[in-house]
N, C-alpha and C positions, 0 to 999 in steps of 0.2 A: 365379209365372205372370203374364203378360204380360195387362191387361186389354183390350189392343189385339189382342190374337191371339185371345181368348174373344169380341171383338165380330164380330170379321171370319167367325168360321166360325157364331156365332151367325144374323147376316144373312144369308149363304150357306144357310140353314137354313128363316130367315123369307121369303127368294125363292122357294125352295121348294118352301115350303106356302102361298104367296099371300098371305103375312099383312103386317104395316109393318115395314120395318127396326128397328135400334134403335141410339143412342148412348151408352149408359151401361147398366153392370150394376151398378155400385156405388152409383147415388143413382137407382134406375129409378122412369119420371113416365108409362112407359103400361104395356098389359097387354102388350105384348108384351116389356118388358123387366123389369118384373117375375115373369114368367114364366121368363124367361131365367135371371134373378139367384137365382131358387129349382129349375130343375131343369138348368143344367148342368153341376155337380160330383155332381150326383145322377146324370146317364146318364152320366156321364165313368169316374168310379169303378167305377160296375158293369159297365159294358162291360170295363173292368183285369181287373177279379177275375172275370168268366166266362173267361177265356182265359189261357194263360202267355204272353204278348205279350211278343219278347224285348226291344224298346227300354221295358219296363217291369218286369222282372226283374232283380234283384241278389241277389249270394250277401253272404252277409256271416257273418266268423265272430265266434261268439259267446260262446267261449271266455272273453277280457278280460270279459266281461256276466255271469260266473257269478254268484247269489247266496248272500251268506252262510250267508240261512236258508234252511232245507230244507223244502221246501214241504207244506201240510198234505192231500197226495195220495196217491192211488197212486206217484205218481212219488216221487224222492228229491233232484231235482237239478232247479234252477230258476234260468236265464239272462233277463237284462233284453233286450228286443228296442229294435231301432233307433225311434224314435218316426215315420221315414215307412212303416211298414207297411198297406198296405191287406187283404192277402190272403196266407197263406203256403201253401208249396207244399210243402215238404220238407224234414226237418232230417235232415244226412248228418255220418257217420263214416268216413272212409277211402273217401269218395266214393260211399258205402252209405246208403241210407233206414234210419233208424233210427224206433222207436216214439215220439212225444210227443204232447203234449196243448198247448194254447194255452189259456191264464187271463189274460183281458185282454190285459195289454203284458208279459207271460210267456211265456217254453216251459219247461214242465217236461219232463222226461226223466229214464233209468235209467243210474244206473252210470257215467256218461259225466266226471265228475269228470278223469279221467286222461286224458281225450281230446282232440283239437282238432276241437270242433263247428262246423259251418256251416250256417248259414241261408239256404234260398234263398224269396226273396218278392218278391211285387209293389207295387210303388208307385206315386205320381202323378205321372208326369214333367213336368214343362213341355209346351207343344204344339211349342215350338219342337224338341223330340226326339221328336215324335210322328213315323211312318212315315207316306207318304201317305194308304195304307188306309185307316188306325185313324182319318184326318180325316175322309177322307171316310164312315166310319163313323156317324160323331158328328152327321157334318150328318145324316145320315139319320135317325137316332134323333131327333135333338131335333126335325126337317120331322115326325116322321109324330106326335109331341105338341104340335107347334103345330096343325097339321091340325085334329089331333082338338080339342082345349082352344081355339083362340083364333078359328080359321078353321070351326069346328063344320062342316067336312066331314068325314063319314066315311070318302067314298069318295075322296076326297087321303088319306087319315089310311092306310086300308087299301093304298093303293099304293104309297106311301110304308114302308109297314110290309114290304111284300113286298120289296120295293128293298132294303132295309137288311137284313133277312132273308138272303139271296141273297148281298149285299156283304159278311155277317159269315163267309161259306163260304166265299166266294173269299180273303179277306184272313187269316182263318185258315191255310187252304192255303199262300198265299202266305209268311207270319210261318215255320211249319213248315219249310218248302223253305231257307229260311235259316239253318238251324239245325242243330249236328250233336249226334247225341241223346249224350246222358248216356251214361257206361261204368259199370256197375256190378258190384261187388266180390259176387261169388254165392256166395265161401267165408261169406260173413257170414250170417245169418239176417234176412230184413226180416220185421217184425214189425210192420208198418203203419204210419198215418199217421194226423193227427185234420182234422176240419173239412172240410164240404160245400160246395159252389160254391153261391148266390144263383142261381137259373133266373128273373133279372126278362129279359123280353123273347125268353125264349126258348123255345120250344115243339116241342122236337124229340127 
């Protein structure tokens, strides 16, 4: 990631909320770029993992990742995942949700030994693959925490919060309409899926 693209939309953020630009995340010398330097991989990330955002979704198969040992679970069969995972969505068989569990940098799962498994999950792209939206997303999120934390208005902090609010519905929308849904194999049995979405920022 580009520390010149994280400053540009960081400022874009600090204009705002009314507060001082900033030049540096890596060696930050006020509060507004220390600030910066500690929450914007923090609202980056979580905004990823609230949504299946498709410039941030990749299938990957897991197959070659099988592991030797058989895990000490309910499950039977335990693949190594890719190391940029932030969030996973679904692990499929013949294009079918299958049952698994996640144990750290794990998926365990049943039976699937004879299969060719695939993982579909979210990661942290670069901004330079970010969709316009999901930018102007970010400025929102980190304007209505500047707001609040550096500019101590509430009431920037609160309309800023409504802003971004609003903008995470439309851009949703938007992301969806892009997208053609998943075909799934209904001879197969689905048998669920593990792991909850993070509700930071979100209240709906």
């Amino acid at each position: 990631m580009a520390e010149v693209d994280r400053i540009a939309i960081s400022n874009k953020a600090a204009l705002a909320a009314g507060v001082g630009t900033i030049d540096s995340l890596v060696s930050p010398s006020t509060a507004e770029e220390t600030f910066c330097s500690q929450w914007y991989e923090v609202i980056v990330e979580s905004e990823i993992s609230l949504y299946r955002w498709k410039f941030a979704t990749k299938t990957f198969n897991l197959t070659p990742n099988l592991l030797v040992t058989e895990p000490d679970t309910k499950h039977n069969v335990a693949y190594q995942m890719p190391s940029d995972v932030l969030s996973v969505d679904t692990v499929l068989v013949d294009k079918t949700p299958i049952e698994f569990d996640r144990y750290q940098d794990e998926i365990h799962t049943t039976d699937t030994s004879g299969d060719t498994v695939y993982l579909k999950y979210r990661y942290r792209p670069d901004e330079s693959d970010w969709n316009p939206y999901f930018t102007q997303l970010i400025i929102y999120r980190l304007a209505t925490m500047l707001s609040f934390s550096i500019a101590r208005r509430d009431d920037v902090a609160s309309s800023m919060k409504q802003l971004a609010d609003e903008h995470w519905r439309r851009a949703k929308t938007e992301d969806a309409q892009s997208r053609t849904n998943d075909k799934v194999n209904l001879t197969r049995i689905v048998r669920g899926r593990g792991g909850t979405l993070d509700k930071f920022w979100r209240n709906r």
